[in-house]
Every structure is written in C-alpha cells, then in structure tokens.
N, C-alpha and C positions, 0 to 999 in steps of 0.2 A: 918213608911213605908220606904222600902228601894229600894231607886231608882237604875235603871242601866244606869250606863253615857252611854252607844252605845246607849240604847233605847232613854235617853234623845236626844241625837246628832239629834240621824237620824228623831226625831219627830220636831228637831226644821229646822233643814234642810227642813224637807218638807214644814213647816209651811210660809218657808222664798222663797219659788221657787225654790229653789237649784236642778237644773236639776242632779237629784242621775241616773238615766240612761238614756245609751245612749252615742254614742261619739261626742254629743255636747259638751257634760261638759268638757271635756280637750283636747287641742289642740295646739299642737305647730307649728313655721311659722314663719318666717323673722320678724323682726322691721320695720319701717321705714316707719310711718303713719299707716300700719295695724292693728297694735295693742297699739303699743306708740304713741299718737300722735304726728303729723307731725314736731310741733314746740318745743317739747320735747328735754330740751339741754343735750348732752351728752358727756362729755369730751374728749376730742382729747386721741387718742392711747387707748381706750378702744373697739373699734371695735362694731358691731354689734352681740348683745346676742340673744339666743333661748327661747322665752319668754314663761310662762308658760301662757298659757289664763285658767280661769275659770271664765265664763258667763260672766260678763263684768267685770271683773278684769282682769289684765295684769302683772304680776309678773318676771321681767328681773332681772339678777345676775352675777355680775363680780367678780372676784376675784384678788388680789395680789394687791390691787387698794393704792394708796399713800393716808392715810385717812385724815389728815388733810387737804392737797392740793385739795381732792376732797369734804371737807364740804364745801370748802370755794370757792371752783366754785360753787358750788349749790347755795350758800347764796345769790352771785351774779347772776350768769344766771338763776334763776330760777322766778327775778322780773324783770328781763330784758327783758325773754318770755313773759311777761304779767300773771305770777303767782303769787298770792299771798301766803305768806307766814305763815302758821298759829301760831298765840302763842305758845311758846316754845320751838322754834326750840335753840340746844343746842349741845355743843360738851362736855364729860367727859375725861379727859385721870391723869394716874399715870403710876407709872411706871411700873405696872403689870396690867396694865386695861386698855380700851379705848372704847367708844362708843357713834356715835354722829348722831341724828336725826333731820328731820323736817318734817312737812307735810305742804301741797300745794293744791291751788285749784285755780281753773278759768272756770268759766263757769259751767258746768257739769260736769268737770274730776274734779276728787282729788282725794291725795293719799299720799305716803309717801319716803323719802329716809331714808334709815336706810345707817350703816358702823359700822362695825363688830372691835373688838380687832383682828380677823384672817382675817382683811386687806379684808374683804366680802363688796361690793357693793351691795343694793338691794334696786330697786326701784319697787314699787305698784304702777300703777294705776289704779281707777276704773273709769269706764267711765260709765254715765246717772248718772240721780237722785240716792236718796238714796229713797229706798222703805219703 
C-alpha cells in the first residue's frame, strides 16, 4: 500500500489537536513574558525577537549570535533560572562545522536551545503538559 506523506501529516496533525484553521494557529507579538516566559534568560545585546507562537509553542531566532559564548551562557543561566537541564546537552565544532544543543525544563515549560554553524540562535519553548 502506498501512502501519501501530506495525507499522513495532516491526519496526524489532527489526531494531535493542531489547530489546521484559523488564525489562532500562528501568531506573532513581542517577548517578554507573553510568550517567553518571564524568567527566561537572554543574553545581553541580543535584543528582543519576533517569536513565532504555534498553540503553545514559542519559537524565537537570532542571528549572527557568538556561538560558543552564547552555549556557554545557557549552560550557566539557564540553572540559575531554576531550569533544569536535560541529558545531553552538547557543543560540536571543527573547522568546517559547528553545532551545539540542550534542552530544558521547569515546571511545565520545556523546550530547546539549538546554534547553528550560520551563527543561528534558536530557542523553543513549549508551554503546558505534554499531551
């Protein structure tokens, strides 16, 4: 039998509550507790992003970001917020490559820091349970 990936997506989408219409689903809006939460640490001289929300995820992205300097504030401020840190967080670099992650949780938010080899910031958060 020969499946169609769209048909699969949009059946698991539904399956999962993914508001598919409607302009609830996507919405953008300032940081600063409304979507990030409050105590969410963010590095000096990065400024306030345009976050992408869908349903309760929270999706912000910097660019041109100093990538080690910023794994390594994470590593720090991110258990000094009161978040913990999950297994595996990790930096790769060579000299033609780089990429370094962790994920995070406290309470009911978790989520992720990614940084890119193209110097890309990108933090997830998802806020509530997980369904």
């Amino acid at each position: 039998m020969v499946r169609n990936p769209v048909l699969v997506l949009l059946v698991a989408a539904l399956a999962s509550g993914f508001p598919l219409f409607g302009t609830a689903a996507f919405a953008q809006g300032p940081t600063g507790g409304l979507n990030l939460p409050d105590d969410f640490p963010v590095p000096a001289g990065l400024g306030k992003c345009k976050p992408l929300v869908i349903s309760r995820e929270v999706i912000c992205q910097w660019h041109n970001v100093d990538q080690h300097a910023t794994y390594v504030f994470y590593l720090a401020a991110l258990p000094k917020a009161g978040y913990i840190l999950l297994p595996g967080a990790q930096e790769a670099r060579t000299p033609t490559f780089y990429m370094a992650g962790m994920g995070f949780k406290k309470g009911t938010v978790q989520g992720a820091v990614t940084i890119d080899r193209d110097r890309d910031l990108k933090v997830q958060v998802l806020h509530g349970p997980i369904r």
